[in-house]
C-alpha positions as a Python dict, from the first residue, in 0.01 Angstrom:
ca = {
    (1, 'X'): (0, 0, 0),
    (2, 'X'): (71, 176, 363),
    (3, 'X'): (260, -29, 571),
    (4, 'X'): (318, 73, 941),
    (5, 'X'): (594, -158, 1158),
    (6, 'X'): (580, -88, 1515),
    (7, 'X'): (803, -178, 1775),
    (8, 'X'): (801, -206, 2179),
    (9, 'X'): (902, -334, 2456),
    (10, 'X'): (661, -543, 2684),
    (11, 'X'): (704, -486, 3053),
    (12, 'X'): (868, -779, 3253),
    (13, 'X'): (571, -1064, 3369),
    (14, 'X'): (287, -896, 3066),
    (15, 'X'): (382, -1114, 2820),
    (16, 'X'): (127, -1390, 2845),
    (17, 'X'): (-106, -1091, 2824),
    (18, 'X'): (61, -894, 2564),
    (19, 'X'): (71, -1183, 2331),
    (20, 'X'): (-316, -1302, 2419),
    (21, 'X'): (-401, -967, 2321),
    (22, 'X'): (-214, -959, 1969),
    (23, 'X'): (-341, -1322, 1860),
    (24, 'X'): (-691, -1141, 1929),
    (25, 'X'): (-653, -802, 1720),
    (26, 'X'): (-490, -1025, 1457),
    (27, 'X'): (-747, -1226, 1442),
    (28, 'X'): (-1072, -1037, 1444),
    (29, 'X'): (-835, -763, 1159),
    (30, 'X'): (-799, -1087, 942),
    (31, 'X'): (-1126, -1217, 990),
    (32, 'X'): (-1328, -859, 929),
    (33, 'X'): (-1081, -616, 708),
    (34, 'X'): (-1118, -685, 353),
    (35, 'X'): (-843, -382, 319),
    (36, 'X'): (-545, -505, 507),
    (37, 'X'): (-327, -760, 273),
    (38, 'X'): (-103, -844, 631),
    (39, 'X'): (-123, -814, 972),
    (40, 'X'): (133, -986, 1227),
    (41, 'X'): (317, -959, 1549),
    (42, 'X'): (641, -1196, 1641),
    (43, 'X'): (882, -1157, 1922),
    (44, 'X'): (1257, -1102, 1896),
    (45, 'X'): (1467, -1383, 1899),
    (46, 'X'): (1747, -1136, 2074),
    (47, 'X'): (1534, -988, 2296),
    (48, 'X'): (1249, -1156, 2450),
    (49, 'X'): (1065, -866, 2537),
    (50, 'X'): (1094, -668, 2225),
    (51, 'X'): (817, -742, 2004),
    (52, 'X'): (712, -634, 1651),
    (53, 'X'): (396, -590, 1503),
    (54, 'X'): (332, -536, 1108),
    (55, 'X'): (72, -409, 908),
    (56, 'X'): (-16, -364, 558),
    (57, 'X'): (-322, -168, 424),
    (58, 'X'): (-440, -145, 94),
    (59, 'X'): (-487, 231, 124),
    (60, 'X'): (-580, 546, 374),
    (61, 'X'): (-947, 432, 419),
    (62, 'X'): (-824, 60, 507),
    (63, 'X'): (-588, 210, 769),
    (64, 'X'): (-900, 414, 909),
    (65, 'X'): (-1156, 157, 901),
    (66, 'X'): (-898, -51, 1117),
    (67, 'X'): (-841, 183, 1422),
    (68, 'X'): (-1229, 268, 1438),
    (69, 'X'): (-1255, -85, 1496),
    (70, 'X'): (-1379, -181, 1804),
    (71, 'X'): (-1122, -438, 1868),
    (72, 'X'): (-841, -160, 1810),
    (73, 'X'): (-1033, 56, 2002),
    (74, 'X'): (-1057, -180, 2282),
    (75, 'X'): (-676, -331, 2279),
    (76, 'X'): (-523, 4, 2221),
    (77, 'X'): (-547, 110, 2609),
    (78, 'X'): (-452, -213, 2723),
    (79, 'X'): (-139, -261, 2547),
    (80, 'X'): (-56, 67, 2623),
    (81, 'X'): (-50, -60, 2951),
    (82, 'X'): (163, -390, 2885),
    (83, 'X'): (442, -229, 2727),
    (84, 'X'): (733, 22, 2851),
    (85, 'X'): (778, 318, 2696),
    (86, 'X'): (516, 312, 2410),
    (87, 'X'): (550, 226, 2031),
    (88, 'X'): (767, 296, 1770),
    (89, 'X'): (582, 318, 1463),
    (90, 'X'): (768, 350, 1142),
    (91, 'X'): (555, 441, 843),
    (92, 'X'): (653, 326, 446),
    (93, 'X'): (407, 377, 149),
    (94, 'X'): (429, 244, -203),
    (95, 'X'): (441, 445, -488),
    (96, 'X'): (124, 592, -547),
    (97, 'X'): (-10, 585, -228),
    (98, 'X'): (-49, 835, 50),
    (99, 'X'): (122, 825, 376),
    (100, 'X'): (-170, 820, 680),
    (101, 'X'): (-185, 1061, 1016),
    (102, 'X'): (-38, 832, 1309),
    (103, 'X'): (-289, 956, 1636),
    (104, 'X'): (-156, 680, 1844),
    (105, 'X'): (208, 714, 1760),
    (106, 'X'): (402, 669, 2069),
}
């Protein structure tokens, strides 16, 4: 299993948009990707507009087939846009599996 947990902060006034966007990608990755066993974003109870998103793939070629989605490939730019600063993506694999190139880290 690959896990990725990334973490940003959403720019004051884009959270309605932010958080539209999420329920969306989570959605359509549930719905159509066989190879992800989680996917889910929540919202710090500290810090209202520090938000977490995490991810769990079965392997390398579930992590793929998830950002050449089209609804990754659509929501990517626009949460760039929502959020200060870009992401934080921490990467942890389980024994036995491979650890995946991050092209949108940050």
């Amino acid at each position: 299993m690959i896990t990725m947990i990334a973490r940003m902060r959403v720019s004051e006034g884009n959270a309605a948009d932010y958080e539209a966007l999420m329920t969306h990608v989570t959605a359509m990755t549930l719905e159509n990707e066989p190879g992800v066993a989680y996917y889910a974003w929540s919202k710090s109870a500290d810090d209202p507009d520090t938000y977490l998103v995490v991810e769990v793939y079965r392997d390398g070629a579930a992590h793929a087939m998830h950002m050449a989605s089209p609804w990754v490939v659509e929501s990517l730019p626009k949460s760039k846009a929502l959020v200060d600063g870009g992401f934080d993506i921490q990467q942890y694999v389980s024994e036995g599996s491979e650890p995946v190139v991050l092209r949108h880290k940050g």
